[in-house]
FIDONU-311621 format. One record per residue: residue in one letter; x, y, z of N, C-alpha, C in turn. Coordinates in pm, whole numbers, padded with zeros to 5 digits, always signed. Atoms other than C-alpha are relative to their C-alpha. Layout:
N
AXYZXYZXYZ;...
//
This chain:
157
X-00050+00125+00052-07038+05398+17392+00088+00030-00122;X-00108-00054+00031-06702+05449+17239+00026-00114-00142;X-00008+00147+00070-06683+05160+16915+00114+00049-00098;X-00069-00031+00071-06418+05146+16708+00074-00124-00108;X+00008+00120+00069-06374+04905+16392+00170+00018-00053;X-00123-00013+00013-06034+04792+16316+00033-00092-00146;X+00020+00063+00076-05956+04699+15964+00088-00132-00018;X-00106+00141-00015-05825+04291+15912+00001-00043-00139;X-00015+00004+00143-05863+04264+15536-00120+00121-00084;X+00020-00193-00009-05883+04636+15358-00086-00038-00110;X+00150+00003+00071-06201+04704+15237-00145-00070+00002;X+00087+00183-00018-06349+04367+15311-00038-00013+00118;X+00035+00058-00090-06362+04289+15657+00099+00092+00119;X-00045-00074-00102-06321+04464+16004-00098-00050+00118;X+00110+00013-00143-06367+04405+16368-00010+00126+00089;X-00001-00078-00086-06518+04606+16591-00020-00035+00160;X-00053+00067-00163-06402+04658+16961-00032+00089+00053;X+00066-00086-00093-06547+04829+17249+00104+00000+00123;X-00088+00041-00132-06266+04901+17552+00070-00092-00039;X-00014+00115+00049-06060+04650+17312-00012-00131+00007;X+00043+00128-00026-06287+04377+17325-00109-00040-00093;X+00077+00027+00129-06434+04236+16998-00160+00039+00015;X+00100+00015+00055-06829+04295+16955-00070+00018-00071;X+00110+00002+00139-06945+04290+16627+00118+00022-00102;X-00113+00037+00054-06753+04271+16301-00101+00074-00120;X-00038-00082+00091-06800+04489+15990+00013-00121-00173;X-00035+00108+00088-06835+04253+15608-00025+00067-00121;X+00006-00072+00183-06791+04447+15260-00112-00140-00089;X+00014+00079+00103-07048+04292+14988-00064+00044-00085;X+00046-00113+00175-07180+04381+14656-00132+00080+00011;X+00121-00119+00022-07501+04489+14780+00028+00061+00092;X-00031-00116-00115-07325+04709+15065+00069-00097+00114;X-00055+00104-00134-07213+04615+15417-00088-00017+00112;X+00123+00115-00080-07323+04350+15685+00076+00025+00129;X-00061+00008-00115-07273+04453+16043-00076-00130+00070;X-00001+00136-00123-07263+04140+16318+00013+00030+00069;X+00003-00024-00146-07385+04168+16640-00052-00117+00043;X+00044+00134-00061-07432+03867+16844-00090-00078-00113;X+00006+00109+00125-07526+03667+16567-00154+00074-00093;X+00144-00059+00082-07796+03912+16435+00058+00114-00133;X-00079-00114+00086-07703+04080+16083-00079+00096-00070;X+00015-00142+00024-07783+04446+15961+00087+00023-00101;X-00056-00086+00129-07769+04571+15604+00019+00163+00015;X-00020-00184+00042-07634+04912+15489+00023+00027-00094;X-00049-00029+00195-07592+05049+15175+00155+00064-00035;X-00097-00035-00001-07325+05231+15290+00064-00003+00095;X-00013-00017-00133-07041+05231+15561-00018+00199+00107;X+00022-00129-00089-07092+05603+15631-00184-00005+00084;X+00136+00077-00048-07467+05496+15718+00017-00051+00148;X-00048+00063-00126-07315+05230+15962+00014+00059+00115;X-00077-00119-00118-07102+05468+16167-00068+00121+00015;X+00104-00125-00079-07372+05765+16172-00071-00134+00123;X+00100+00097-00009-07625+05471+16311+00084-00046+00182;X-00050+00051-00089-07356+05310+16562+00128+00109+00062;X-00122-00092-00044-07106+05594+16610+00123-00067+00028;X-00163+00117+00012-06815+05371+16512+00113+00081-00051;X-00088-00003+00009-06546+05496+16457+00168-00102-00094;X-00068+00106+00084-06299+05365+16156+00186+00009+00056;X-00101-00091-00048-05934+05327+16306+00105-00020-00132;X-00084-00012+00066-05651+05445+16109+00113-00148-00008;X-00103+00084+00012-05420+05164+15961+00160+00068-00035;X-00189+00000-00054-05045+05146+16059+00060-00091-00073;X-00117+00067+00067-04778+05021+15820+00056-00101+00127;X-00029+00099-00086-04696+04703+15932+00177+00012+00012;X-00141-00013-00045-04342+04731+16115+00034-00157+00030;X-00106+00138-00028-04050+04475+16099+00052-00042+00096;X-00066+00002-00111-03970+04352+16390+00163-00045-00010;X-00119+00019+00020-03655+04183+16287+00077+00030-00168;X-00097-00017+00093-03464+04330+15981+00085-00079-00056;X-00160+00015+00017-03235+04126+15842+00103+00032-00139;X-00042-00075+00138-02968+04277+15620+00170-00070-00017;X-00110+00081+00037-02702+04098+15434+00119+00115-00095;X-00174-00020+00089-02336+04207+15257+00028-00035-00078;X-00144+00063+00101-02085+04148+14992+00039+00140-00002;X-00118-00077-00014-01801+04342+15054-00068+00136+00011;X+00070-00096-00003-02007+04604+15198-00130+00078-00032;X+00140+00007+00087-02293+04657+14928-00090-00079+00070;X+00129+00101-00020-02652+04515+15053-00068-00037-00076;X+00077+00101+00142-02804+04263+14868-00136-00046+00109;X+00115+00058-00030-03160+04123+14945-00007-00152+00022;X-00005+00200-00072-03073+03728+15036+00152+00000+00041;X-00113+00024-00113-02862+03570+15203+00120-00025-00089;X-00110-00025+00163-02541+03584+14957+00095-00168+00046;X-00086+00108+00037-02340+03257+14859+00102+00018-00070;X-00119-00018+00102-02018+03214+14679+00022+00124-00010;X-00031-00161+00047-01933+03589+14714+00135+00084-00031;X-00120+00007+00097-01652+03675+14513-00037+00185-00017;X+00018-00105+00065-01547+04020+14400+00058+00016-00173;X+00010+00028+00164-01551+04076+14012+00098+00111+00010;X-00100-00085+00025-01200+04301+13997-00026+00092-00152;X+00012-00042+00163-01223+04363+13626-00132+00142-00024;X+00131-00124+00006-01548+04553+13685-00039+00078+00116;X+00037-00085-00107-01541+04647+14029-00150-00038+00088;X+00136+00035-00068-01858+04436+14154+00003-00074+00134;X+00048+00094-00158-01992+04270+14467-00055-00116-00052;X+00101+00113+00038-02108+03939+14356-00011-00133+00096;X+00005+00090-00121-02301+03681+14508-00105-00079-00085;X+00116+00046+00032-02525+03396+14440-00083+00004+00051;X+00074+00000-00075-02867+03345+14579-00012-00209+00115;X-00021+00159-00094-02804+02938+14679+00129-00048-00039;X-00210+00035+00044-02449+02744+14703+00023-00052-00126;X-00042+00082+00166-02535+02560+14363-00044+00044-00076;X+00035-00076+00050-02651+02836+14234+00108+00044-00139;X-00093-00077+00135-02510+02958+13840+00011+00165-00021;X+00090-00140+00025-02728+03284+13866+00111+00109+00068;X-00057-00116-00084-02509+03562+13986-00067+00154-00014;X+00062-00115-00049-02611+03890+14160+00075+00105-00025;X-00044-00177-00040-02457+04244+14213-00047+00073+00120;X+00065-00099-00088-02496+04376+14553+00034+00133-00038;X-00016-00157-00015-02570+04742+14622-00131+00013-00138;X+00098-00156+00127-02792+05047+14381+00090-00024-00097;X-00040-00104+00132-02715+05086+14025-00123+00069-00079;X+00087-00070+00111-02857+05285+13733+00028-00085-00119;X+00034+00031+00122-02903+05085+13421-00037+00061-00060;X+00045-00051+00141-02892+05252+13075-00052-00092-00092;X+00090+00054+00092-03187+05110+12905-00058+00063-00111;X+00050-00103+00097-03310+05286+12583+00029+00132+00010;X-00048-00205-00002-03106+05630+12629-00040+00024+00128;X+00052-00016-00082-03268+05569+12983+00051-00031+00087;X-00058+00091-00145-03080+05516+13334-00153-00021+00103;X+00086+00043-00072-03327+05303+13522+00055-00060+00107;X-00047+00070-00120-03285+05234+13909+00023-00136+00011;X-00042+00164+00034-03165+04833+13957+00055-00001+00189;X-00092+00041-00132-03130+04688+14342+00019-00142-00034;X-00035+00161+00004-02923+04344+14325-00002-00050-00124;X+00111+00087+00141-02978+04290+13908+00121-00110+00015;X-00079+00106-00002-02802+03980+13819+00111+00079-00099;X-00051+00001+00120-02481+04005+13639+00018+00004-00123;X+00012+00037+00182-02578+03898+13279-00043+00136-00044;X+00059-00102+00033-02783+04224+13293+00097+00080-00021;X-00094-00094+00004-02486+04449+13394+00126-00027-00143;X-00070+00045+00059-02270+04260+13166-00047+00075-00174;X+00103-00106+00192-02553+04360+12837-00008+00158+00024;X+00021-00168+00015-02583+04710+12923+00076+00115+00096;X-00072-00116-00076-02425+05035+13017-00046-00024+00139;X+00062-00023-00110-02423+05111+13420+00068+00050+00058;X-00047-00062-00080-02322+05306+13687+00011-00042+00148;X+00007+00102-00131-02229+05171+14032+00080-00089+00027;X+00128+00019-00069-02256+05011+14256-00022+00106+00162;X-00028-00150-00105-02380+05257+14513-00011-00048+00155;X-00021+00068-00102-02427+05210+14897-00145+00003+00062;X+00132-00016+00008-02790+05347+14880-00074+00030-00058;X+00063-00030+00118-03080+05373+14694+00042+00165-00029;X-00008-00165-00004-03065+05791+14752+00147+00031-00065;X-00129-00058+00073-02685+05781+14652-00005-00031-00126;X+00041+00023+00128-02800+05633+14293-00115+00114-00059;X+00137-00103+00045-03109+05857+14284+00092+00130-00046;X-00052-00125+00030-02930+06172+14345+00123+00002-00100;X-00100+00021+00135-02623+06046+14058-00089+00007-00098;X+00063+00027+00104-02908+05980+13836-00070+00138-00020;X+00050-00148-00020-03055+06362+13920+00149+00078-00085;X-00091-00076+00043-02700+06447+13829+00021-00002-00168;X-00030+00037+00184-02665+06295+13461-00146+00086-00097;X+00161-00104+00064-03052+06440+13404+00040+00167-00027;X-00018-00087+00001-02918+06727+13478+00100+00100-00122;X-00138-00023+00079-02605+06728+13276+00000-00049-00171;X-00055+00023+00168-02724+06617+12953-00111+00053-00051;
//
């Protein structure tokens, strides 16, 4: 008998499935954990206890995958919403966009590095006002092409 508990909130709560077919369920609580079997419940102090006892099996959790991506523009650069009013800022060379049409707030698609305290700190999408107050570099086309510029200035000073 093959059991194998699948976790549905980590740490807390898991079901377990036999031939994937629920019977019995797994419940984190302060004085240990509460297995459920047909409506009859069983303390443990511990889950290694459990799984000697029932030969359960804990299964590995899988990064939850995106099924649909979606990835937005300004003038090439990716920004994280859906971009409004997107204008390019000549003078400085930016991608800008708002986040709604009556929006004041303006963005910066793409990677930069912000010089904060003698410090270039990574920045995806900061708003304008930011770039505007402080030194920066950019805008790049990926995080890794900012990283490795920012490897370069470490390097160089």
């Amino acid at each position: 008998m093959t059991l194998v508990a699948k976790c549905i909130v980590k740490n807390k709560f898991w079901v377990v499935e036999q031939n994937n077919v629920s019977v019995a369920t797994i419940q984190s609580s302060p004085t240990g954990i509460t297995f459920v079997k047909n409506e009859k419940r069983e303390q443990f102090v511990s889950i290694k206890l459990l799984k000697d006892k029932y030969n359960i099996t804990i299964a590995k959790e899988k990064p939850a995958k995106r099924t649909s991506e979606i990835s937005y523009e300004v003038y090439g650069f990716s920004c994280d919403h859906k971009p409004y009013n997107s204008l390019l800022n000549v003078a400085k060379k930016l991608p800008v966009y708002s986040k709604t049409s009556k929006s004041k707030s303006f963005y910066c698609a793409g990677h930069y590095l912000v010089k904060v305290s003698n410090i270039y700190t990574y920045a995806y999408c900061p708003k304008l006002i930011t770039l505007s107050r402080y030194d920066f570099v950019g805008p790049f086309y990926t995080k890794v092409d900012a990283k490795n510029f920012a490897k370069k200035i470490k390097e160089s000073s």
